[in-house]
C-alpha positions as MATLAB code, in Angstrom:
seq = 'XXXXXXXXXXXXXXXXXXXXXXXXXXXXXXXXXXXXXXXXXXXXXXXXXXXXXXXXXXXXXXXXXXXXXXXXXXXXXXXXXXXXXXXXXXXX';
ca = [
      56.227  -29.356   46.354;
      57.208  -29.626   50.130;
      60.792  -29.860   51.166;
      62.013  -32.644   53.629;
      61.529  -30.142   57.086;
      58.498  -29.020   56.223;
      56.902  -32.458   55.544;
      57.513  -33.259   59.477;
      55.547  -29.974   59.782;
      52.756  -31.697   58.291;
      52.741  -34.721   59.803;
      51.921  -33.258   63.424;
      48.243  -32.658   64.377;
      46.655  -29.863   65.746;
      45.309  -31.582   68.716;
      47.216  -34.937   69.932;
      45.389  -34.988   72.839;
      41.525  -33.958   72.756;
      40.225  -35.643   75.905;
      40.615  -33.347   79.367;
      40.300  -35.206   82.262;
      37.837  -33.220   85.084;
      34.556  -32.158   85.140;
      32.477  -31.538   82.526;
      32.587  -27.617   81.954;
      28.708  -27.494   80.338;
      26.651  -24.256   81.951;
      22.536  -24.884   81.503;
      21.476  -22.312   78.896;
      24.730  -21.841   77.199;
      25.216  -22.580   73.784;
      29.258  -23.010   72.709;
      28.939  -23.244   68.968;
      26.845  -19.650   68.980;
      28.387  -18.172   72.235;
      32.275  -17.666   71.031;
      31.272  -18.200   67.008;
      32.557  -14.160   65.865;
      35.781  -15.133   68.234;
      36.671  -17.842   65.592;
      36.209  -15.932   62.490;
      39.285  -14.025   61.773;
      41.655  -13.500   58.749;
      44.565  -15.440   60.881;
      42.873  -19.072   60.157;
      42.374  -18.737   55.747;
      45.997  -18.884   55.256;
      48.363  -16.533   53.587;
      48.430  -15.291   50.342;
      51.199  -16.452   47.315;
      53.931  -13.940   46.777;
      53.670  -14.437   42.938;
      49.879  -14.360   42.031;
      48.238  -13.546   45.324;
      45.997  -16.248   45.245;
      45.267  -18.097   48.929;
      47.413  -20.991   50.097;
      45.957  -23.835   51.351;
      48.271  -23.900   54.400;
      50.466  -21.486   56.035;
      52.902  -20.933   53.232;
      54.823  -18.558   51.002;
      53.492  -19.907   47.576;
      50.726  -21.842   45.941;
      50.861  -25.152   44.789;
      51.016  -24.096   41.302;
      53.588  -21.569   41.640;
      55.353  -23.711   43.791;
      55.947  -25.525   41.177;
      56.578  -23.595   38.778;
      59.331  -22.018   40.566;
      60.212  -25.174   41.612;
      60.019  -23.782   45.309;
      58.891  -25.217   48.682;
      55.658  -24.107   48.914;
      55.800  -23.906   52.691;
      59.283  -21.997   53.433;
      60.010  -21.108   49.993;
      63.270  -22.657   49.184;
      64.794  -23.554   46.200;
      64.250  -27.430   45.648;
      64.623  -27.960   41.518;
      66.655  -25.773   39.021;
      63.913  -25.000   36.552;
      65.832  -22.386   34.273;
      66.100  -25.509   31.290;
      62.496  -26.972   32.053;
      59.522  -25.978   29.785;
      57.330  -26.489   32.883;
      53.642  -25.527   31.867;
      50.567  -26.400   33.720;
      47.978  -28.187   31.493;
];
């Protein structure tokens, strides 16, 4: 469950532009891939954990998809979207 601000969140890529005009920046004897691989490895890029069960989101978020709904919470920002206190929400 994503609320209407965060879905334009969504909608934007990473990269709108990949081409870069100029010359092209190879070196002989360099491998990219290998060269800067331990730079791109860090605990920023796996997403943040769910403040209920503390299981990984899938994006940057405050809940999982599951608890998210549940709650009946954004799972991006965390607010309230549904009032769940009368549902008998269970996930079969």
């Amino acid at each position: 469950m994503v609320c209407g601000s965060c879905q334009t969140k969504l909608s934007k890529l990473a990269t709108p532009d990949v081409w870069k005009t100029g010359k092209d920046k190879r070196e002989v004897g360099g491998n990219k891939v290998l060269q800067n691989y331990s730079k791109t490895i860090t605990s920023g890029n796996l997403g943040s954990k769910c403040k209920v069960c503390g299981q990984t989101t899938p994006q940057k978020g405050k809940y999982c998809p599951d608890c998210a709904y549940k709650k009946g919470r954004c799972s991006m920002c965390g607010k309230k979207q549904v009032d769940v206190s009368k549902h008998n929400m269970s996930m079969v």
